[in-house]
C-alpha positions in Angstrom: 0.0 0.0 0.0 1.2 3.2 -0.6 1.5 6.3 1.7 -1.4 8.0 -0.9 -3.5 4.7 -0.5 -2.8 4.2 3.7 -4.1 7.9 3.4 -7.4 7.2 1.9 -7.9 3.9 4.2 -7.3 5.8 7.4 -10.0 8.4 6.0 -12.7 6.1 5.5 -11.8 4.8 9.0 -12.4 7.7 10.7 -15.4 8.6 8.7 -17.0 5.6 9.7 -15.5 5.7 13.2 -16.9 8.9 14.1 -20.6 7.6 14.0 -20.0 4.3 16.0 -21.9 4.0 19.4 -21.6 0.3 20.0 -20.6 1.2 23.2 -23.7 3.1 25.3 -21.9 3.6 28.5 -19.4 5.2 26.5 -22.1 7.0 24.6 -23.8 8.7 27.4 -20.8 9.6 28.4 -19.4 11.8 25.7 -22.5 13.1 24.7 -22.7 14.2 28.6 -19.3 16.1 28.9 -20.3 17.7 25.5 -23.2 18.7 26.9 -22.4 19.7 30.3 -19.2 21.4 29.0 -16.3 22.4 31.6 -16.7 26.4 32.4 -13.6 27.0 30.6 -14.6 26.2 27.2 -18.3 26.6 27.4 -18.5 29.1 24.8 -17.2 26.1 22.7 -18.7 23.3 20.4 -17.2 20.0 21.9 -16.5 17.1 19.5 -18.7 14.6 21.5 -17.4 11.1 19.1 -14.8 8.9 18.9 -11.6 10.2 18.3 -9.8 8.8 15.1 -6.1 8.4 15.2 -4.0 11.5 13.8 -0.9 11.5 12.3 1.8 10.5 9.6 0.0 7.5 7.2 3.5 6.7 6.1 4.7 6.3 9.5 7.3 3.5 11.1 6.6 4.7 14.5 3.0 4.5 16.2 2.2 6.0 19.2 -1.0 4.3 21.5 -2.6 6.0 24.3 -4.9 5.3 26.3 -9.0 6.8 25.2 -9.6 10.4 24.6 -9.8 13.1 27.3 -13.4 14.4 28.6 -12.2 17.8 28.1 -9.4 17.2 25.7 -9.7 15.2 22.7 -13.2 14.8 23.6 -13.9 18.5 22.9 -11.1 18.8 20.2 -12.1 15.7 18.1 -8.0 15.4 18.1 -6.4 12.3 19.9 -4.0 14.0 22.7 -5.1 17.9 21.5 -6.5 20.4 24.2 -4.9 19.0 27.5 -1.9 18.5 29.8 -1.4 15.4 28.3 -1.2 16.6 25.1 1.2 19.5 26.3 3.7 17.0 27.2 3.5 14.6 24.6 3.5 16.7 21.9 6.4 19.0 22.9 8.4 15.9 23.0 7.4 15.4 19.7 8.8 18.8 18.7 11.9 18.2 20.6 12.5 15.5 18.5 11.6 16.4 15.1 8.8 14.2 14.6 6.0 17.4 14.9 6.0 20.8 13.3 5.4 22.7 16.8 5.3 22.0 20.2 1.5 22.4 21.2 -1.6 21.5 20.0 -4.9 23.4 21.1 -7.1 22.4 18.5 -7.8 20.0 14.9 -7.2 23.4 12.8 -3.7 24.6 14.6 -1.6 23.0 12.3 0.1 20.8 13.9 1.5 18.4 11.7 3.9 14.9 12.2 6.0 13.3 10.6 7.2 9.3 10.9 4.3 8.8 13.6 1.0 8.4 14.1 -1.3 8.6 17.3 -3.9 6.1 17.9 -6.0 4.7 20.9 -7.3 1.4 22.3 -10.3 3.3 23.0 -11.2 5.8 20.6 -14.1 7.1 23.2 -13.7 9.1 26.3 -14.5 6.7 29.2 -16.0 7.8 32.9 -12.4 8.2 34.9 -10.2 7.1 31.8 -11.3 3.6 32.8 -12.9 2.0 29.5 -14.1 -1.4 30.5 -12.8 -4.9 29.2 -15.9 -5.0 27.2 -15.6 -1.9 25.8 -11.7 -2.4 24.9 -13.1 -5.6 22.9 -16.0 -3.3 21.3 -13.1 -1.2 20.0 -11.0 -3.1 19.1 -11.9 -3.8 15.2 -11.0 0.0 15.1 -7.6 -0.4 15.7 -7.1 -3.3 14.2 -8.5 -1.3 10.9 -6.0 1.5 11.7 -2.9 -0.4 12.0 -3.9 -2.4 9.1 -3.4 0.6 7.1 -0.1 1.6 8.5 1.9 0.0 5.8 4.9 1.1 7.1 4.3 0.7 11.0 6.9 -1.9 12.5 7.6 -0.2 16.3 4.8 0.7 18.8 5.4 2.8 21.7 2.6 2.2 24.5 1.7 4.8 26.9 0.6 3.2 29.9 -0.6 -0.7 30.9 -3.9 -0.7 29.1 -1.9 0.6 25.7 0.8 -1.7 26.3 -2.1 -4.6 26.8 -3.3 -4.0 23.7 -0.9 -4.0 21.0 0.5 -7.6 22.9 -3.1 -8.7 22.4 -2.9 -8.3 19.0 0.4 -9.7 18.6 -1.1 -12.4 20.1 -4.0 -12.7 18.1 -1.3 -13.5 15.0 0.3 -16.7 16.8 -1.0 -19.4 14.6 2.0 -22.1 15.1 1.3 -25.5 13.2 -0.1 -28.1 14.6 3.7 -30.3 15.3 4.9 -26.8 16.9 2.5 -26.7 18.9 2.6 -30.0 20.1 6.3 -29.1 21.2 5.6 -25.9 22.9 4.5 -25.7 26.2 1.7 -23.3 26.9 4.0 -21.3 28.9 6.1 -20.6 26.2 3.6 -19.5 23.8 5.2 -15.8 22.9 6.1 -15.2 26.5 6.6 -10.9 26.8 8.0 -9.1 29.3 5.2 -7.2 31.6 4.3 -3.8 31.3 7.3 -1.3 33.0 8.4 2.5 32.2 11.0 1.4 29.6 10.5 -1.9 28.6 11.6 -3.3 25.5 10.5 -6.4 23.6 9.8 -8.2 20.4 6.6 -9.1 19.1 4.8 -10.8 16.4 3.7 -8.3 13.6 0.2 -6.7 15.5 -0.7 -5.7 11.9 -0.8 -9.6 10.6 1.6 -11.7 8.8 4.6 -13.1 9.6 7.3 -10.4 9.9 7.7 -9.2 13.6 7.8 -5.6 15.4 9.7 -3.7 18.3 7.2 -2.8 21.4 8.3 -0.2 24.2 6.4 1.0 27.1 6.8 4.1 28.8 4.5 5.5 31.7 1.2 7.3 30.2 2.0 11.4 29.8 -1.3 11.9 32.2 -1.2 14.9 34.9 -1.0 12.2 37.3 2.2 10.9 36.4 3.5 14.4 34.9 2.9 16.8 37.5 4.0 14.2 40.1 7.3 13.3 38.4 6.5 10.1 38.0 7.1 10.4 35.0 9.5 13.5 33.5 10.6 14.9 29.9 14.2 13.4 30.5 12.3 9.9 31.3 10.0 10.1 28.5 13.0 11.3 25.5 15.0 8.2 26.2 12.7 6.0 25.7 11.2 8.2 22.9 14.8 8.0 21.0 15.5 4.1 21.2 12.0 3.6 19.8 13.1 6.1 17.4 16.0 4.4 16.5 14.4 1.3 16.0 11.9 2.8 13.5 15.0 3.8 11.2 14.1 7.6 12.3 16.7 10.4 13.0 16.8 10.7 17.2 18.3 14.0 18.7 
């Protein structure tokens, strides 16, 4: 597939995303917070739908987050646009060359990237950023679709335990051994990964399909909650940012 081609793929995705409400928890919810607005922005018109994945179509490097915002990419209609979160993650973005400016306030600022692309397990914004297990399954055709258009997509950096829990599912998911390997493989063995850590580093089998294989690093999520409390700092988060950089065959300050 071609970059023009992943292009038009991720388009009709996100048209089609945009009107899903399989999920009516979910639902209620966004169409709540749009509603209800926070006093801030409530001369506003909040996006109040799933949030498609934003970024490069051509890119090696993918980026997956958690679910959008209430107040962020739930009232921007951008994933990671409008919030702390966003703050963060996209100035380290800027610092390293992969987007044309270090914030992003809105889906018309543009804020552009290059060699990565942003997507989400969940693409809705869930009560206290806690989608459910069912809801993570509802979803998860829709990232499957997206990846599947990433022709180019061959290292994923997860941002938090749920991220990082999803693209291993999906590796996962491709593990169809014959039937005399599997007779010699214990169950334990069966694509054994490391668990979930700020920094990890693994190979896994192709998430998109196949039978080539991809690079998977964690890093703590960018939330407030791990920002502000230094859990998690810039110096933390560009480390891991430039070996999964280097691994996608991108220039790394």
């Amino acid at each position: 597939m071609s970059a023009g081609g992943a292009g038009r793929a991720l388009a009709q995705i996100a048209t089609e995303l945009v009107e899903c409400r399989r999920c009516p928890r979910l639902v209620a919810w966004r169409e709540d917070i749009a509603r209800e607005k926070r006093r801030a922005y409530r001369d506003q018109t909040y996006w109040g739908r799933p949030v498609p994945g934003f970024g490069d179509p051509d890119a090696p490097l993918v980026i997956i987050g958690l679910a959008p915002a209430a107040h962020g990419a739930n009232r921007t209609g951008r994933m990671f646009t409008g919030d702390r979160s966003g703050d963060f993650l996209y100035a380290a973005l800027f610092r390293a060359g992969l987007a044309s400016q270090p914030t992003s306030t809105s889906r018309d600022d543009g804020l552009s990237l290059q060699g990565v692309f942003i997507t989400a397990p969940c693409h809705c914004a869930p009560p206290d950023n806690k989608p459910s297990n069912d809801e993570l399954a509802a979803c998860r055709t829709w990232i499957e679709r997206e990846l599947a258009a990433l022709h180019r997509a061959r290292v994923y950096l997860a941002l938090g335990k749920i991220g990082y829990d999803a693209v291993t599912a999906l590796a996962r998911a491709q593990r169809a051994p014959a039937a005399a390997d599997r007779a010699r493989r214990r169950p334990e063995e069966d694509l054994r990964l490391p668990p979930f850590a700020h920094g990890v580093e693994t190979t896994i089998l192709d998430p998109r399909g196949g039978a080539g294989e991809a690079r998977l690093f964690g890093s703590y999520h960018v939330s407030q909650q791990n920002t502000q409390t230094g859990r998690l700092t810039g110096d933390m988060f560009d480390e891991v940012l430039r070996r999964a950089m280097r691994a996608a065959g991108l220039r790394a300050p």
